[in-house]
Structures are given as C-alpha cells and as structure tokens.
ZAMARGU-4260 file (C-alpha; in steps of 0.2 Angstrom, whole numbers, plus 5000, padded with zeros to 4 digits):
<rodrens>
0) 4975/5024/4883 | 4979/5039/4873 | 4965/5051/4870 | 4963/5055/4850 | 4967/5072/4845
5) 4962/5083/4830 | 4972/5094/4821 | 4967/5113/4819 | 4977/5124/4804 | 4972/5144/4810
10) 4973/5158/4801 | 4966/5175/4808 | 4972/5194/4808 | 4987/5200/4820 | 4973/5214/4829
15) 4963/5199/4834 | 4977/5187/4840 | 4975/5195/4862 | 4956/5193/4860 | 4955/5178/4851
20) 4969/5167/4862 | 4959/5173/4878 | 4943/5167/4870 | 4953/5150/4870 | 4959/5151/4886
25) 4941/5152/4895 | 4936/5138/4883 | 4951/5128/4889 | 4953/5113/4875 | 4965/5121/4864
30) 4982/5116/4864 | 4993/5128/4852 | 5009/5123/4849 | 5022/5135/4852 | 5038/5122/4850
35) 5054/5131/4847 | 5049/5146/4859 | 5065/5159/4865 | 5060/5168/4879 | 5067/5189/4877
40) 5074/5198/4889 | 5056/5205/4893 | 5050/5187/4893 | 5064/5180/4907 | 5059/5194/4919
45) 5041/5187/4917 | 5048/5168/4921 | 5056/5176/4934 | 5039/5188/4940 | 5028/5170/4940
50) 5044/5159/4950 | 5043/5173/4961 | 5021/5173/4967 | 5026/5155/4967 | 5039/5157/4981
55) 5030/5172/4990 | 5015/5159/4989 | 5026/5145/5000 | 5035/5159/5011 | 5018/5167/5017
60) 5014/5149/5024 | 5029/5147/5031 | 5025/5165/5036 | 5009/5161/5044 | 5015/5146/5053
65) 5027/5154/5063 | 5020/5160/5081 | 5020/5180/5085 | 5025/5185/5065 | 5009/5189/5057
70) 5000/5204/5060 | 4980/5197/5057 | 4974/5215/5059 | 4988/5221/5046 | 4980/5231/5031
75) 4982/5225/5013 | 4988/5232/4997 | 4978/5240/4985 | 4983/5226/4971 | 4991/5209/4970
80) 5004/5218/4959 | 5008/5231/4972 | 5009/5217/4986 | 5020/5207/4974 | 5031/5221/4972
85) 5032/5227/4990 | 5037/5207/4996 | 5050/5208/4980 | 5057/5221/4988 | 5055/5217/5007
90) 5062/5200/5005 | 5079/5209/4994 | 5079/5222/5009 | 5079/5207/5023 | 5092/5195/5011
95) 5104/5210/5012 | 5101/5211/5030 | 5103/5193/5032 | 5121/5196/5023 | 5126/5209/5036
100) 5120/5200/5050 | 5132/5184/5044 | 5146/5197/5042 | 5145/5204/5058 | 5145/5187/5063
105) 5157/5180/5057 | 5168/5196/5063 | 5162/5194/5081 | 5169/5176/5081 | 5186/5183/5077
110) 5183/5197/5089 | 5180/5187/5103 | 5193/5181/5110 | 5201/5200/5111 | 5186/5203/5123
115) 5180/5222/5127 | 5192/5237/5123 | 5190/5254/5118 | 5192/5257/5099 | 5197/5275/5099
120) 5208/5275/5115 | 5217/5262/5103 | 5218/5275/5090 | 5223/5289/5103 | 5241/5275/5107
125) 5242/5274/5088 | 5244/5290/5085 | 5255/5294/5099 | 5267/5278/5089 | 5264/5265/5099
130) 5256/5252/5091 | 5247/5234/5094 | 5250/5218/5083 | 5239/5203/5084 | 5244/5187/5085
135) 5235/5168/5090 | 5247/5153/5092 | 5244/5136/5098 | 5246/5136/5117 | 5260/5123/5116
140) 5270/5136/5105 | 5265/5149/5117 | 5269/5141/5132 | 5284/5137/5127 | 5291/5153/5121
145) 5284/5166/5128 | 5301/5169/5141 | 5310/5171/5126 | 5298/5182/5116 | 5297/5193/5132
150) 5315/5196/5132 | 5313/5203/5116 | 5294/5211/5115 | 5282/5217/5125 | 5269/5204/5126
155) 5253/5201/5133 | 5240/5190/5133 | 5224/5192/5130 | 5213/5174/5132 | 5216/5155/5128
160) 5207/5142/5125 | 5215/5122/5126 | 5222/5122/5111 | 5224/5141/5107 | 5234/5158/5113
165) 5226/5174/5109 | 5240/5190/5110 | 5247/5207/5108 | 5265/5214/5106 | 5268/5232/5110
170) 5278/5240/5094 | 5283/5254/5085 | 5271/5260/5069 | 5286/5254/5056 | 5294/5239/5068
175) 5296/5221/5062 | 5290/5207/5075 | 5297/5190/5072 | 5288/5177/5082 | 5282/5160/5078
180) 5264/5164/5076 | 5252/5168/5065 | 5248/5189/5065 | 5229/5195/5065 | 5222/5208/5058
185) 5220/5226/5071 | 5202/5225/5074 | 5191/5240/5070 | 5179/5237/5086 | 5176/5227/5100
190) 5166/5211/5105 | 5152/5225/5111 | 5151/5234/5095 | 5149/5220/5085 | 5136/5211/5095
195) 5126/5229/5096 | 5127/5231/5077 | 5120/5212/5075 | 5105/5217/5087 | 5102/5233/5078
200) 5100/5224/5060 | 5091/5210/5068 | 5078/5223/5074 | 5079/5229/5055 | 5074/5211/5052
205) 5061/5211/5063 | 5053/5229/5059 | 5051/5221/5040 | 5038/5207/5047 | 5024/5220/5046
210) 5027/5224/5028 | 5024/5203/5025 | 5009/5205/5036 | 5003/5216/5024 | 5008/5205/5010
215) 5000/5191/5020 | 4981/5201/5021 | 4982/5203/5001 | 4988/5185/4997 | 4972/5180/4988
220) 4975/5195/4977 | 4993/5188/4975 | 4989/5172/4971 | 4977/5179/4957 | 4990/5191/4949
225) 5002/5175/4949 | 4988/5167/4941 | 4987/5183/4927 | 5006/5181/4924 | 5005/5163/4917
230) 4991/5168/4906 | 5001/5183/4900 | 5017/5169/4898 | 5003/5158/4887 | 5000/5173/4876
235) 5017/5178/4873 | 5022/5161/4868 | 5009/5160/4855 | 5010/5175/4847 | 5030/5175/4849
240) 5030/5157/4838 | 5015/5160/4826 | 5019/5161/4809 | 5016/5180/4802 | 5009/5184/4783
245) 5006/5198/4773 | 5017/5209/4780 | 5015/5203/4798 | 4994/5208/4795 | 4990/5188/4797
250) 4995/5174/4809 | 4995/5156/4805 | 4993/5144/4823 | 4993/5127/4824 | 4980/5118/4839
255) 4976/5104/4845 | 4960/5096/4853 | 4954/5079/4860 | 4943/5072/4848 | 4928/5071/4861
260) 4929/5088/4864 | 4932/5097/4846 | 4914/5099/4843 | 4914/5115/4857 | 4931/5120/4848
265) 4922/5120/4830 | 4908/5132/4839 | 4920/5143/4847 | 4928/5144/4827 | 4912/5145/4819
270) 4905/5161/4829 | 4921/5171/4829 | 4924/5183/4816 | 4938/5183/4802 | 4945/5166/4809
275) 4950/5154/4794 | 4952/5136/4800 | 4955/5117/4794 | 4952/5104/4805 | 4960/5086/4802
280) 4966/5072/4808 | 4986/5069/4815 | 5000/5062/4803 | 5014/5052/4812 | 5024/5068/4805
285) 5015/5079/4817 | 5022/5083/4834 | 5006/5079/4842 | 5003/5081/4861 | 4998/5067/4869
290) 4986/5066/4885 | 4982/5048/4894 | 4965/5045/4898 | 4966/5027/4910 | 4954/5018/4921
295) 4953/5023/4942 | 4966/5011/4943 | 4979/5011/4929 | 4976/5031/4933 | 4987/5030/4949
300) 5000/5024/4939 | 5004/5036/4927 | 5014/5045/4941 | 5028/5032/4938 | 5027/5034/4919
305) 5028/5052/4920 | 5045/5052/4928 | 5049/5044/4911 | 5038/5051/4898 | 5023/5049/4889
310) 5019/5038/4876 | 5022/5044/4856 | 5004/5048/4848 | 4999/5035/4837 | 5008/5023/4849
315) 5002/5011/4865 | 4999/5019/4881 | 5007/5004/4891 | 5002/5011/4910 | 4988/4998/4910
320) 4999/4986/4907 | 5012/4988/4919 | 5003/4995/4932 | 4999/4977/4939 | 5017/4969/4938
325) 5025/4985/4948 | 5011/4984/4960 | 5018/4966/4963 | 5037/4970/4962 | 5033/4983/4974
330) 5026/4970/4986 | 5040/4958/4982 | 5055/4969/4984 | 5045/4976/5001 | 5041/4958/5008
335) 5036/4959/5024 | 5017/4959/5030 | 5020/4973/5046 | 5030/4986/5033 | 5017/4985/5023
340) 5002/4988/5034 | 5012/5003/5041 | 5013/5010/5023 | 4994/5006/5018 | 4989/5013/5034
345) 5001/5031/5029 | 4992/5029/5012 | 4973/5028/5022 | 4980/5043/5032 | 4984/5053/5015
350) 4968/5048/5006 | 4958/5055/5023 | 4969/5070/5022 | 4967/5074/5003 | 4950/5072/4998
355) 4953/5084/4982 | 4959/5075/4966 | 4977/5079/4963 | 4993/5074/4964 | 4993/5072/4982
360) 4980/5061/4981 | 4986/5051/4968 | 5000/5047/4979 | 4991/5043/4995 | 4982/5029/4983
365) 4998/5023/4975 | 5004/5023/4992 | 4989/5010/4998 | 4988/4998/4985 | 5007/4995/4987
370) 5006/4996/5005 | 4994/4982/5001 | 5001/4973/4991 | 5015/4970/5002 | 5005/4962/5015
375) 4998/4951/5004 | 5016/4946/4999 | 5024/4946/5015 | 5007/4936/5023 | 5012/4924/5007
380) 5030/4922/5014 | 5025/4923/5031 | 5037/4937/5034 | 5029/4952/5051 | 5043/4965/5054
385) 5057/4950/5052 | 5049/4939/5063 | 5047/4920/5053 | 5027/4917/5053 | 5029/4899/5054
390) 5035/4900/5074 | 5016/4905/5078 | 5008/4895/5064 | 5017/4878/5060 | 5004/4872/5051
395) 5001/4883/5039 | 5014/4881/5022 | 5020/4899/5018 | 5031/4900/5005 | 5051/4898/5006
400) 5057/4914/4997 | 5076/4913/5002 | 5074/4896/4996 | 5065/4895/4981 | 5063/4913/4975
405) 5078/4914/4964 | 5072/4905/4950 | 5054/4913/4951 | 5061/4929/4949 | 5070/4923/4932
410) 5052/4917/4928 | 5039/4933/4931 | 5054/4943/4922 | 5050/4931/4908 | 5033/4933/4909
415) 5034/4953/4909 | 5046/4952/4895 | 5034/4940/4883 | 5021/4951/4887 | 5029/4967/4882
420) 5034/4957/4865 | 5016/4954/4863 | 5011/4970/4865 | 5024/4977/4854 | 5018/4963/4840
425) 4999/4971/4841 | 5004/4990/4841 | 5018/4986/4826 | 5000/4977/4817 | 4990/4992/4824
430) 5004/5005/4816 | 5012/4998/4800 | 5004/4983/4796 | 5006/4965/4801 | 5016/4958/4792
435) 5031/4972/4799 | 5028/4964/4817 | 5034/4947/4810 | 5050/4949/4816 | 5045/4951/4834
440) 5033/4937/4833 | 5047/4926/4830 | 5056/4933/4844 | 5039/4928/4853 | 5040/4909/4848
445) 5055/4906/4850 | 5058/4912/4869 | 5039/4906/4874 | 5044/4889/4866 | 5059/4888/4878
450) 5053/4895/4892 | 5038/4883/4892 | 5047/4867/4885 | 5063/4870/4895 | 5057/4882/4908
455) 5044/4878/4916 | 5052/4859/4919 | 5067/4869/4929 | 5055/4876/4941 | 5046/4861/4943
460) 5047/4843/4936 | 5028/4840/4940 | 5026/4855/4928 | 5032/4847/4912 | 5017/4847/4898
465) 5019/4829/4888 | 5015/4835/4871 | 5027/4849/4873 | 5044/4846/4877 | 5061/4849/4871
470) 5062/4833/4860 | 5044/4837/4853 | 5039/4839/4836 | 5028/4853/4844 | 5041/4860/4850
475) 5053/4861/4835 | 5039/4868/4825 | 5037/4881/4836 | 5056/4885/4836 | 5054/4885/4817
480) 5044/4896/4812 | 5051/4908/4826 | 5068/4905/4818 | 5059/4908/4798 | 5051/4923/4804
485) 5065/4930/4814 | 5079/4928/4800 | 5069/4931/4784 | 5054/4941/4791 | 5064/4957/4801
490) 5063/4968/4784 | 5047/4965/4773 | 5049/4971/4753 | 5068/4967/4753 | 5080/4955/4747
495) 5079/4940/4756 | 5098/4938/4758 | 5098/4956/4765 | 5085/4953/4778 | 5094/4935/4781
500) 5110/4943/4786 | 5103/4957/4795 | 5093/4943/4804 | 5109/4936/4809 | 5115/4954/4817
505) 5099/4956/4826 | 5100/4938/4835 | 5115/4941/4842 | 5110/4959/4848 | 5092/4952/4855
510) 5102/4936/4863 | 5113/4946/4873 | 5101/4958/4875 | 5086/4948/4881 | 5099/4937/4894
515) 5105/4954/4902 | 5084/4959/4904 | 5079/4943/4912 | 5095/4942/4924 | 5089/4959/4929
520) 5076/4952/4937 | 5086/4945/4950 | 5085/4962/4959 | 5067/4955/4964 | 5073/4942/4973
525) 5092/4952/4981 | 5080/4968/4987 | 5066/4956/4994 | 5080/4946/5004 | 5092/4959/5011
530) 5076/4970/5021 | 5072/4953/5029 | 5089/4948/5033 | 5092/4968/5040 | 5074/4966/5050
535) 5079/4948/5057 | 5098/4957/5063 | 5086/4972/5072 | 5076/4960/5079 | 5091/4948/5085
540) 5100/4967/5090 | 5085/4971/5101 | 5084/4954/5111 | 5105/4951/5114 | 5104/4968/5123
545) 5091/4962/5135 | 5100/4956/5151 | 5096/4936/5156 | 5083/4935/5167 | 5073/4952/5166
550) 5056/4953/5168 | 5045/4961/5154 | 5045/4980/5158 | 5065/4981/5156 | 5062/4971/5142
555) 5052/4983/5133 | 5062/4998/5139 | 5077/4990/5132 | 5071/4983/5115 | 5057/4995/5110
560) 5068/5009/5106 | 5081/4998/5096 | 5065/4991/5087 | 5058/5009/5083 | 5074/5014/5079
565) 5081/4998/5067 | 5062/4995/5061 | 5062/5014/5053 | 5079/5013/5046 | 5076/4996/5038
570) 5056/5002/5031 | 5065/5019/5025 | 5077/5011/5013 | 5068/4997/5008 | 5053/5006/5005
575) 5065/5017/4993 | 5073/5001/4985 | 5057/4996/4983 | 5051/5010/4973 | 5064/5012/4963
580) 5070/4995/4957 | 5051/4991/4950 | 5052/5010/4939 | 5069/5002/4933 | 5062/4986/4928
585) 5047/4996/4919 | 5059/5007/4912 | 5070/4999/4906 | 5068/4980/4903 | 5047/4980/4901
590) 5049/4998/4888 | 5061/4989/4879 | 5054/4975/4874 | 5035/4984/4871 | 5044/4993/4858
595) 5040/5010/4870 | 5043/5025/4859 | 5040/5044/4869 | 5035/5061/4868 | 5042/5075/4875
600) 5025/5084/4871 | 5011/5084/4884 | 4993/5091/4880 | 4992/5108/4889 | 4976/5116/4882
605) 4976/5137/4886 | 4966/5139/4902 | 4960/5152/4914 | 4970/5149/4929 | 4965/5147/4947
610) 4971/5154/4960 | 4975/5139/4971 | 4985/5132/4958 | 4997/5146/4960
</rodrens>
C-alpha cells in the first residue's frame, strides 16, 4: 500500500536555512522537494567528488583483494578529504601511465619484427647519406620478387612470419623506391628500448600501490567524507530550488512527511525559532512523493515494480496484487522441479550470506520463493532437469503441459486481466466517485460473462454451469447491462449521444486491445515448453555420445560434463526468460488494465548518511 503523506508549506529566514535543513537531516522524515533543480558548475564537480568516494570505495576492495598490493602497516592521511584527493590524483597519475604503457605497446608490436639495432649508429649512416626504408609484404609477394627488386636495390631482409616479409632497402636520403609493398615508418628505437621503457612505467605503476595503501588505512575516513558530500548535495538542492522573498531575507520550502511520523516533524517545527509553517493534507495537484509500505511478502516484490515506477499518490499500490501471479509465471515459464531446487538452494545460500536487510537480501528471498515455486510447478508437470517424471512413477497423474497448456495459459491471462479491471473499478470508486468507474464495470461483465459462459465449457465440457450458458437469460442480462454501462456509462454528466458514440470508439480500442493482452499470455506456455524441449535435447545429447556397451564410470565421464555443460546453458537463459517475460506481463498487460498511473517521485526524506552506504 502507499504510506499517506502530509504536506508542510515553510517559511523561515535565509541565515537559518544551513542550520535548519541539517536539523531535518538528523530527524530524517522530511522530504523537501527540490523538483526542477540545475546543478552549477560548482554543483557538477560535487556530482563528480560523491561518483568519485563511490569508485574509490569499489577500487579499494578490489585493491585489497589482490595478493602482495596492500601495505597493512601503511600510514593514513590526516583526513578523508586529503586521502580522497591524494587517490584522485594517484589514479589520474597511474590512468596516464596506463596510457604510456599501451603506447609503447603498441609500438613494440610494430618493432618487433625489426629485432635489435643500434638507434644512433642508424643516425651516424643517415647522416653520412645513406639511408634505410621500411617495408612489409606478404611472403608470396616477397618471394616472388625479390630477384627482381635486387637487381634494382639493395634489399635485405629482416624476419617473416607464414604469411608476412619484414625488409629494408638501402637508398639515398632524396631517392624514390618503387616496390610492390607497403613502406613502414623508420623506427626511433629498438625492440630493447621499447620493452625497457614499458618496465620502467610499469615500475612507476607499481611504486604508486603505496600511496592506495595509504588511501586504503584512511578508508573509513573516506567513506565518511563521501557520506558529508551527499549531505552537502542535499543542502545545495534545497536551498538552490527554495523560493526567496523580501529581497532574498526569506525562504519558502515545500516538505513532505508520512502521516504516522508528522507528529515528531510538528515538534521539531514547534521548538525551532522563526520557522512559519502550515501543515495540510495532499491535493491530486501535488507532486507528492510516494513510499510503499507492504507486508514481508508483497515487500520482496517491489524490486520488480521498481524497475517500472511507483504508484501515483492518491492511486492503488498493486505490488500485493501481482506479486502472487508473477510468483506463478515465474514457476510456469521455469517448469522444471531440479532448476528450480538449484535456484531455491542459490536463494537459501544468499539469505545465509546477507543477514542485513537490503537489497541483497531482498533478492536472495525473491530468489527462493521462485526457485520454489518452480518446484512445485515442475513437480505438477512432472518435469526433473528434462527427465519425464512419469518413467519412475506411472502411477502417479502429473499434468500434460505440451498438451493441455495452451488453452490455460489463455485462461489465467484472463483471470489476471478481470482482476486488474476489478481493481481499477474499486480505485476509480475510491478516487472520483462510483458512478465514473461504470464504464470499466461494464467492460467487467461483459468479458466475465463470456469467459464463464463460453470459456470455461472450451477448457472443459464437465465445466459447464446449467443456469449459465450462452443461450441463458442469465447470461444475456449479464451481457446487457455490461453493454448499457459500457456505451452510455463511459462519460457521466454528458450527453448521452456523446457518451454513446464515444462508447462505440472505446469498444473497438478495448476489443482489439484486450485480444492482443490475452494472446500475450501464450508466452506462458512457448517459454515453459522450449527450456523442456532444450533439457530433453541435453539429455538425449549426453546419452547418444555414450558408446554401446560401456560400463557406468565411462558413462559418467562422458555425459556428466555435457550434462553440466547443457544443464547451465539451458537454466541460464531460461532462468532469464523466465524473469523477464512475467515483469512484461505485469507491466504491460496486468498495469494496463488496473488503470496503473506512476510517479516519477519517490519519498527521499533529508538523512544523516552512514558510512557503509557509501
């Protein structure tokens, strides 16, 4: 659900802005908007100061990790600023080195080939007028004419590889050679020079690991100025998007608060001097920040509607609600009982391995209940890693999903679709009023009334309900009123004709529209299938390579390798169709028809910051 919010309209002195915003900060409830914020020059190179602690944060664990790098005993800086500064400028020295040392490189590849010489003895011929041009050909070229260039030149080479002649042409300083290759440029050293010039800046490299130790012995200090930073960014976006008065003597801010929690905000307010404030409640005008607060379970799920956005205020928060059915297409598109203990086992392993609350965390759960989930399905279908369940238990009736799945899949998109236009039909009442949601309601009747009188007789003709049929009055009543309240119901308080012919428009959008949702559905059933066809080809792969009458050690070293191999390959992509086909369903089919409006605003109260967070 989305937590209620309370508006708060401030006006306090200019002077009191610093003291007063980091009075909020160690209260950490208030949200101040600062929408329409333009960072300054001054303001980009503090972005860039906080993106930077946050990469010198990730390079000193890199750092660390790496065996005979980091000096323990090093000593540290003075400050976290000063150790920032000093890795700002160590990692700029070591990125220039790096460039030299891909230079030189790069320049000792093309030496190569011209081996060992003595650069100024080169010089010495040049000056006297004899010179050396450079040349590389292919060695069919060169072998074929080299009698005739020696006729004219003097050539010699150098070094060749299969498919390349390295060589030099003795000439005068002003002569033109003619040959049929391709002329290099004189080199400036040797093979030697180059390699003892690559050794020399990696030594520069090396020598600049002490000065990261050092930054390594101050990183809690580091962490913390990172943290100082982003409060710094917080209270230059408020005071750079307040509104000034009376000659720039007064600043008007807008907060925000959860409605649980304004009673501390109203304290805070009361107690501090010269601060005029209104407290109210949100308009739908506002651009009110929104913060979920869910159940355990429908809380692991907001990481999937985060990727899309978070409900508008003053909407529905639909995470409860689809939380269940991508838990299930997850396990449907997934569909096999041995990927998913593999993954509920990962998700056990990440639970153990992140016992803080976090994002982490969050995923290692998300991880299990799909995992699970899977199991359950593929334990329904009698599907372990491709093998068919029903060769070691014949007698137990798991279900036929190549054969019967297709239509089912139609069915629970249905389902997910009805429900989302039931939800939209009780947030529309909620909103406006119910007699605005009379629309959808007709929508409602109309598809539940075929899908249970048509439907449900398609999936199963024991399923058909007597008093409800498609030759029932029951049923025509129910098509009727959809039908009324869909053509004459859509816009309340205007002309009836109007709303009649903007009925019409709307039924042939929500036709077309609702086909194209339901046939979407059929990715349940297409991903589901293809990962059990691919396991049942490994599986079939593994056992054709297996030579006719080898005992069972050959036969594990031949197939168990293929198994691990076409196994991981199959759980891998099916493990990422299966996460991303359910979001697109949620996204796009179920948001739809919930009437799903979003927010691009998020709470984000002022906070002191913690260090770890950096």
């Amino acid at each position: 659900m989305i937590a209620k919010m309370i508006k708060y309209d401030l006006v306090l002195y200019a002077a009191q802005s610093e003291d007063f915003i980091e009075k909020l900060r160690e209260l950490g409830l208030v949200d101040i908007t600062t929408t329409g914020w333009e960072p300054s020059e001054a303001d980009r190179q503090l972005l860039l100061d906080i993106e930077g602690c946050a990469k010198a944060a990730e390079f000193l664990k890199a750092f660390r990790a790496e065996e005979g790098r980091c000096d323990a005993q090093a000593a540290p800086f003075a400050s976290g600023e000063e150790a920032y500064a000093r890795y700002a400028a160590a990692q700029q020295q070591a990125a220039s080195i790096r460039a030299e040392i891909a230079r030189l490189e790069k320049a000792a590849e093309e030496l190569r080939p011209w081996g060992a010489f003595d650069a100024e003895r080169l010089q010495q011929l040049s000056d006297q007028g004899i010179v050396l041009h450079y040349f590389s050909t292919p060695r069919s070229t060169f072998d074929k004419q080299i009698a005739e260039w020696s006729e004219r030149y003097t050539v010699s080479e150098i070094s060749r590889t299969d498919a390349t002649v390295w060589f030099v042409v003795v000439g005068a300083p002003e002569a033109e050679i003619s040959l049929d290759a391709q002329e290099m440029k004189t080199p400036r050293m040797d093979i030697r020079e180059a390699e003892r010039r690559i050794a020399a800046e990696q030594e520069r490299l090396k020598t600049l690991d002490a000065e990261f130790s050092r930054v390594a012995a101050t990183e809690r200090e580091l962490a913390a100025y990172g943290c100082t930073l982003k409060e710094r960014l917080q209270g230059v976006r408020v005071e750079a998007t307040a509104r000034t008065e009376a000659e720039g003597t007064l600043l008007v801010l807008e907060g925000w608060a959860e409605k649980e929690t304004s009673d501390r905000v109203d304290a805070l307010l009361e107690e501090y001097p010269n601060v005029v404030w209104i407290k109210s409640d949100p308009t739908p005008e506002d651009d009110t920040p929104v913060k979920l607060k869910n159940n355990r379970f429908a809380r692991i799920f907001e990481l999937v509607g985060d990727m899309y956005a978070h409900p508008k205020y003053g909407t529905m928060d639909l995470t409860p609600f689809f939380a269940p059915f991508y838990m299930l297409f997850f396990g449907i598109c997934l569909n096999d009982a041995g990927y998913g203990a593999i993954l509920t086992l990962l998700g056990a392993w990440m639970l153990v391995k992140n016992r803080k609350p976090g994002m982490m965390r969050q995923a290692a759960w998300f991880a299990t209940l799909c995992g699970a989930m899977t199991v359950v399905f593929g334990l329904f279908c009698g599907s372990f890693f491709g093998i068919s369940m029903k060769e070691w238990f014949p007698g137990v009736p798991f279900f036929d999903f190549q054969g019967k799945f297709f239509s089912i899949a139609l069915a629970i998109g249905l389902i997910q679709i009805m429900f989302g236009m039931l939800l939209k039909v009780i947030m529309i009442s909620a909103t406006a009023g119910f007699r605005y949601s009379l629309a959808s309601l007709g929508w409602l009747l109309v598809i539940f009334g075929v899908s249970v009188a048509g439907g449900l007789p398609m999936l199963d003709p024991s399923w058909v309900i007597p008093f409800y049929t498609t030759s029932s009055a029951a049923f025509y009543a129910t098509l009727g009123v959809g039908v009324v309240l869909m053509l004459f119901f859509n816009s309340p308080g205007k002309n009836p004709f109007v709303n009649f012919g903007l009925g019409l428009w709307d039924t042939y959008n929500n036709l077309t529209g609702i086909l194209s949702d339901v046939l979407s559905y059929i990715r349940l059933f297409a991903i589901g299938l293809s990962g059990g066809i691919l396991a049942t080809v490994f599986n079939a792969l593994a056992a054709g390579f297996v030579p006719e009458g080898a005992n069972i050690l050959v036969r594990l070293l031949i197939m168990i390798p293929i198994l691990l191999v076409g196994h991981g390959i199959n759980l891998f992509m099916s493990t990422i169709s299966s996460f991303v086909h359910p979001m697109r369903l949620t996204f796009v089919e179920f948001y739809k028809n919930a009437g799903f409006e979003m927010s691009m605003r998020s709470f984000e109260p002022l906070r002191k910051i913690r260090g770890e967070e950096n």
